[in-house]
C-alpha positions as CSV (number, residue, x, y, z in Angstrom):
1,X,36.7,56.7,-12.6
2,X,35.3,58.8,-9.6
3,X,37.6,59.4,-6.4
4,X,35.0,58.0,-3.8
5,X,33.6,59.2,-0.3
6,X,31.9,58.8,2.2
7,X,28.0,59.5,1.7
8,X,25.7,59.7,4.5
9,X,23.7,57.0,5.3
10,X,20.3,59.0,5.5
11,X,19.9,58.8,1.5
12,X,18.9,54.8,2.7
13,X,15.8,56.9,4.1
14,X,15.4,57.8,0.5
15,X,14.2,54.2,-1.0
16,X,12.7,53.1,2.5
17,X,9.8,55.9,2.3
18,X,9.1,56.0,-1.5
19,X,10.3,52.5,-2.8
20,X,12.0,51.7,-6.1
21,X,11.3,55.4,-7.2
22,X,13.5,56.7,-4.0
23,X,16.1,53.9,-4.7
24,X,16.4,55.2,-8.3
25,X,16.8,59.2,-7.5
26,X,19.4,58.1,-4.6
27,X,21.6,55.7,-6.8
28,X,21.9,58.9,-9.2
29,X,22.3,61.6,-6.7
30,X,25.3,59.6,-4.7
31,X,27.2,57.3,-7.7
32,X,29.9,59.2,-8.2
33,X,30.6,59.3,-4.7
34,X,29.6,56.1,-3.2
35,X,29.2,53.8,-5.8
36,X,28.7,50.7,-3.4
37,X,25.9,53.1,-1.2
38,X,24.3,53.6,-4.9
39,X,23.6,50.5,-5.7
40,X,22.7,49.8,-1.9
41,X,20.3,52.6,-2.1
42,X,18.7,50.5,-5.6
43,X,18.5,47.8,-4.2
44,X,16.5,48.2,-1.3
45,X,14.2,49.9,-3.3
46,X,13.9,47.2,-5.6
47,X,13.2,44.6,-2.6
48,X,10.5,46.5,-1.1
49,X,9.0,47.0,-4.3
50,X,8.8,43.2,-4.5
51,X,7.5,42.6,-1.4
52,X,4.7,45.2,-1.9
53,X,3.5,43.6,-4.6
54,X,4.1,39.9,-2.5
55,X,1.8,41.2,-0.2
56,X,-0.6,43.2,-2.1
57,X,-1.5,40.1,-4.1
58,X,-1.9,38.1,-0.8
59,X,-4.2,40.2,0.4
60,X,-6.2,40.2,-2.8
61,X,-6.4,36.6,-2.9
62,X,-6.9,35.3,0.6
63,X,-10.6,37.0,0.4
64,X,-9.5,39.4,3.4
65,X,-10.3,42.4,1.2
66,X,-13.7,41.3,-0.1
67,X,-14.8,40.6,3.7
68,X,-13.6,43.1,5.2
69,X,-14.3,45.9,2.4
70,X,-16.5,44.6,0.3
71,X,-13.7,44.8,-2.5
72,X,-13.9,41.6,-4.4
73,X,-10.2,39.4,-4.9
74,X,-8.1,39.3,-7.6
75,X,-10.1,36.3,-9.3
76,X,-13.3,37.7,-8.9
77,X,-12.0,40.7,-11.1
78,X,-10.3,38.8,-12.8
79,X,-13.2,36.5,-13.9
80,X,-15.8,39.6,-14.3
81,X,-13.4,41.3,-16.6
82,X,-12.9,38.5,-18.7
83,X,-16.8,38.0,-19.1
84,X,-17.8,41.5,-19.5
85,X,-15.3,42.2,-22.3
């Protein structure tokens, strides 16, 4: 196994700005050295991965985005799709 150290914690910047991409490129650059900061790093990336999604498909649904911008829901695309092909 690795001898650990101490990583900085600015590589948690890494999956806050670009998401589960930035959580995978920082738990490979720091494993050897921080294994617990590595997996740290993932998961935070995996978690606001998820809630982007959580709140991309509430905003789809709730009719916000077809009022607002004229972009229609999830189930109106979903419905159009399914008739048109």
């Amino acid at each position: 196994m690795y001898p650990e150290k101490q990583r900085s914690n600015w590589w948690y910047t890494l999956p806050i700005l670009f998401g589960i991409i930035g959580g995978i490129i920082a738990y490979f650059a720091i494993r050897k050295d921080d294994r617990q900061k590595a997996k740290k790093c993932l998961y935070i990336g995996l978690v606001l991965f998820a809630i982007g999604i959580i709140v991309d498909l509430a905003v789809l649904t709730s009719g916000i985005a077809e009022e607002q911008f004229g972009v229609p829901g999830y189930w109106a695309a979903h419905v159009i799709s399914n008739v048109c092909f």
